[in-house]
C-alpha positions as a Markdown table, in Angstrom:
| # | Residue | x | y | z |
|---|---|---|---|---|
| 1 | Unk | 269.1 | 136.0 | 31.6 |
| 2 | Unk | 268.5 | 139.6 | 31.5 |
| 3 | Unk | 271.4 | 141.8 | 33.4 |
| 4 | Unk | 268.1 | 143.6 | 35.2 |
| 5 | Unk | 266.2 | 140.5 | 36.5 |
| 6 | Unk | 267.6 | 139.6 | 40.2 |
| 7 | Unk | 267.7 | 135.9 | 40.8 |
| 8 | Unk | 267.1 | 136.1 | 44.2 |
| 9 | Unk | 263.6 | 137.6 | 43.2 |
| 10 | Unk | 262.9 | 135.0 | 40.5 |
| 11 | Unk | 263.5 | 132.6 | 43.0 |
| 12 | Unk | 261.4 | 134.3 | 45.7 |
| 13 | Unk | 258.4 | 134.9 | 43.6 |
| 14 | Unk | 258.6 | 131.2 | 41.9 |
| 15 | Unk | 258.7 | 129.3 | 45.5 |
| 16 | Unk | 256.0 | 131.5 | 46.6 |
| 17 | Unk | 254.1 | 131.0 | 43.5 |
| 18 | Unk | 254.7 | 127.3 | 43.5 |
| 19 | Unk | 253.3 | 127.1 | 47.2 |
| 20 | Unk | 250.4 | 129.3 | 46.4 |
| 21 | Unk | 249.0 | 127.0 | 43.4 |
| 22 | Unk | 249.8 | 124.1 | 45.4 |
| 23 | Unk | 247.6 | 125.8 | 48.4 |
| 24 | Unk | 244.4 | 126.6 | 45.8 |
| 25 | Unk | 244.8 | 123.2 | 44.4 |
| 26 | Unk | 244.2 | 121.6 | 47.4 |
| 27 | Unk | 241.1 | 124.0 | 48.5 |
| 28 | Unk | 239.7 | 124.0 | 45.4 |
| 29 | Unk | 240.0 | 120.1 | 44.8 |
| 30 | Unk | 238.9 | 119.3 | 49.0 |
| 31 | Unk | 235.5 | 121.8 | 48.1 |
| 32 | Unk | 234.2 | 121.2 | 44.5 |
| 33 | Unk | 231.4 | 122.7 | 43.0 |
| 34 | Unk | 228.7 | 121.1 | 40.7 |
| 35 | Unk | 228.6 | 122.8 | 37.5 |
| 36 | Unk | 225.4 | 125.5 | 37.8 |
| 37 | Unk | 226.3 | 125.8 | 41.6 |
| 38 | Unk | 228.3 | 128.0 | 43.5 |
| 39 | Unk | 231.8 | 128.0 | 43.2 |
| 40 | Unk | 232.2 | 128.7 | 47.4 |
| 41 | Unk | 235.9 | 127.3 | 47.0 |
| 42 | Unk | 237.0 | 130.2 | 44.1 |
| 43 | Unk | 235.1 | 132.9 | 46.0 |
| 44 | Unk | 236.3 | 132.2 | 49.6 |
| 45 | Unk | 240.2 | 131.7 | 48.6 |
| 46 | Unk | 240.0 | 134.4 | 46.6 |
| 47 | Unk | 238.4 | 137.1 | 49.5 |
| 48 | Unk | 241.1 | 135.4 | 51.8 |
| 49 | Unk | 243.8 | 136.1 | 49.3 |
| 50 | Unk | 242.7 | 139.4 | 49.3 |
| 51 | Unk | 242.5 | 139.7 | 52.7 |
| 52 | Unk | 246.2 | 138.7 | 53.5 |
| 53 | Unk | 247.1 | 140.8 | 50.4 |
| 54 | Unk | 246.0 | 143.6 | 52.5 |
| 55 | Unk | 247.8 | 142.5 | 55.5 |
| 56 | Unk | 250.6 | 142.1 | 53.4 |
| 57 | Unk | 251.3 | 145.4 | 52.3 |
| 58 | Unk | 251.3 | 147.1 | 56.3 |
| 59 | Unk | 253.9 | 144.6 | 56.9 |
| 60 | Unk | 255.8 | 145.5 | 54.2 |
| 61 | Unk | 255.6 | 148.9 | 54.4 |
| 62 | Unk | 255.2 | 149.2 | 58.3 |
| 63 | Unk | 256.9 | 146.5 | 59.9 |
| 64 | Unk | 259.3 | 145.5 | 58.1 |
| 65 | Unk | 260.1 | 147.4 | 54.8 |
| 66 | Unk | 263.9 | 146.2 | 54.7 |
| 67 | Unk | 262.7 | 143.0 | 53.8 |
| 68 | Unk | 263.3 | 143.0 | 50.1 |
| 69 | Unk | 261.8 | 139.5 | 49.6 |
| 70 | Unk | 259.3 | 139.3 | 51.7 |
| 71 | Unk | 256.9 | 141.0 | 49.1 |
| 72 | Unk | 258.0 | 138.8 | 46.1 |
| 73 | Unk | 257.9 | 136.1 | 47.6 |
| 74 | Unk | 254.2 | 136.4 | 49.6 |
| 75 | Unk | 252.3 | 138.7 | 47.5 |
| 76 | Unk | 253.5 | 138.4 | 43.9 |
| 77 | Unk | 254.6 | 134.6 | 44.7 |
| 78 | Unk | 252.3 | 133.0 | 47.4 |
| 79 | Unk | 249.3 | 135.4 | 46.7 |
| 80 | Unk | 249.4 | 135.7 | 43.1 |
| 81 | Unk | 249.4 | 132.0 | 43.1 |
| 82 | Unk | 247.2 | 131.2 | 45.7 |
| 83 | Unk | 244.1 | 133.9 | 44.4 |
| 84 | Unk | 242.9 | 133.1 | 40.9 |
| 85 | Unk | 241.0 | 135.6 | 39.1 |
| 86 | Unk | 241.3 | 133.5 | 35.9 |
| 87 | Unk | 239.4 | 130.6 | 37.0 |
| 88 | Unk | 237.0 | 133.0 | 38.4 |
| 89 | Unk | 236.0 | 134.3 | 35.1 |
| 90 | Unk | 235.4 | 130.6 | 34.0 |
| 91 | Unk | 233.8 | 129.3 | 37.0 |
| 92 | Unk | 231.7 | 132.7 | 35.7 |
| 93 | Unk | 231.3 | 132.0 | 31.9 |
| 94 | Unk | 230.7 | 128.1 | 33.4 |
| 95 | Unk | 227.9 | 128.9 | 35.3 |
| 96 | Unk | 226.1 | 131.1 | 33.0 |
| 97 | Unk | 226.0 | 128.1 | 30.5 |
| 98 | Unk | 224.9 | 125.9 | 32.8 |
| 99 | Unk | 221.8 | 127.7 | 32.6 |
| 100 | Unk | 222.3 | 129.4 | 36.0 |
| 101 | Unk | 223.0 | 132.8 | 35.1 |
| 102 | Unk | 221.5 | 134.5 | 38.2 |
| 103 | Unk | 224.1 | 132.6 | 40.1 |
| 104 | Unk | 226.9 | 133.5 | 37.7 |
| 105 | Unk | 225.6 | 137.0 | 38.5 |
| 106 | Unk | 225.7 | 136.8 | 42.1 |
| 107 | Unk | 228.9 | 135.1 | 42.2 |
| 108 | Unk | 230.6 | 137.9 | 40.0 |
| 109 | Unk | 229.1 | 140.8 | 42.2 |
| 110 | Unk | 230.2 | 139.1 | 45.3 |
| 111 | Unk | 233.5 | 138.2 | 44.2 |
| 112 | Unk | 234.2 | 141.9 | 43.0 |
| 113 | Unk | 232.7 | 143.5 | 46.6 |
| 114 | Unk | 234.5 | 140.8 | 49.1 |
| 115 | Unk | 237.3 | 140.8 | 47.3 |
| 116 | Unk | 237.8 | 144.9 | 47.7 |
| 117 | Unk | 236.1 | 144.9 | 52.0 |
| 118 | Unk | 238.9 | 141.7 | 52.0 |
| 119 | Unk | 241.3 | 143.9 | 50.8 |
| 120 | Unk | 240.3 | 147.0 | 53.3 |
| 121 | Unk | 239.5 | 144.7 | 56.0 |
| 122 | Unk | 243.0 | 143.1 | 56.1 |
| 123 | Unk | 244.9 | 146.8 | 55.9 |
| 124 | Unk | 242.3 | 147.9 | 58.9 |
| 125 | Unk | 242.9 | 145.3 | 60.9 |
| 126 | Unk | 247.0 | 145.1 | 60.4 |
| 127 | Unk | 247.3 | 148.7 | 60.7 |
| 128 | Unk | 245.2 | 148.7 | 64.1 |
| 129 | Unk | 247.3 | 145.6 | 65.8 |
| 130 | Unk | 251.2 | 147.9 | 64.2 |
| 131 | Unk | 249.6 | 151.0 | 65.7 |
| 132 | Unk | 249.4 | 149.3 | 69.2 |
């Protein structure tokens, strides 16, 4: 193993990313998506990912920044497994050979702009309740 990799972090960031594939799984297998339609399941764990994403980062850089796991092992873990921007582009690419490419379209705008307000929203809101 390399001298400069920290087990503890590997660890973090693999149960987190374990828990977070296991969590999309389950969402995106409960709330499937006929091929042509749209992918509601992708799109609304990816906008909530990016909403705690945004939550994530006042806590660990407001509440609790001494936390040295706490960020491997929710964002880069949990998140990073949870949101998947990968099976966005082919629920994308899907969609727009299904002959529906106006739905690909809006899918692909809508991901990009609530993933970003998610993202904003999340920070606003976090930073509001710490600032109480």
């Amino acid at each position: 193993m390399d001298p400069d990799v920290d087990p503890h972090v590997l660890a973090a960031v693999s149960a987190g990313g374990v828990l977070g594939a296991l969590a999309r799984y389950g969402l995106a297998a409960a709330w499937p998506h006929p091929a042509g339609g749209f992918p509601w399941s992708t799109l609304v764990i990816n906008v909530s990912g990016c909403l705690l994403i945004g939550v994530l980062m006042v806590i660990v850089t407001e509440v609790a920044p001494g936390r040295r796991l706490l960020r491997p092992f929710l964002g880069v873990g949990f998140l990073g497994g949870y949101t998947t921007f990968s099976t966005y582009i082919v629920d994308i690419y899907r969609t727009a050979e299904a002959h529906a490419p106006w739905v690909a379209l809006a899918y692909l705008g809508l991901t990009l702009a609530g993933a970003v307000a998610a993202v904003w929203a999340g920070w606003e809101a976090a930073s509001r309740l710490v600032r109480r």
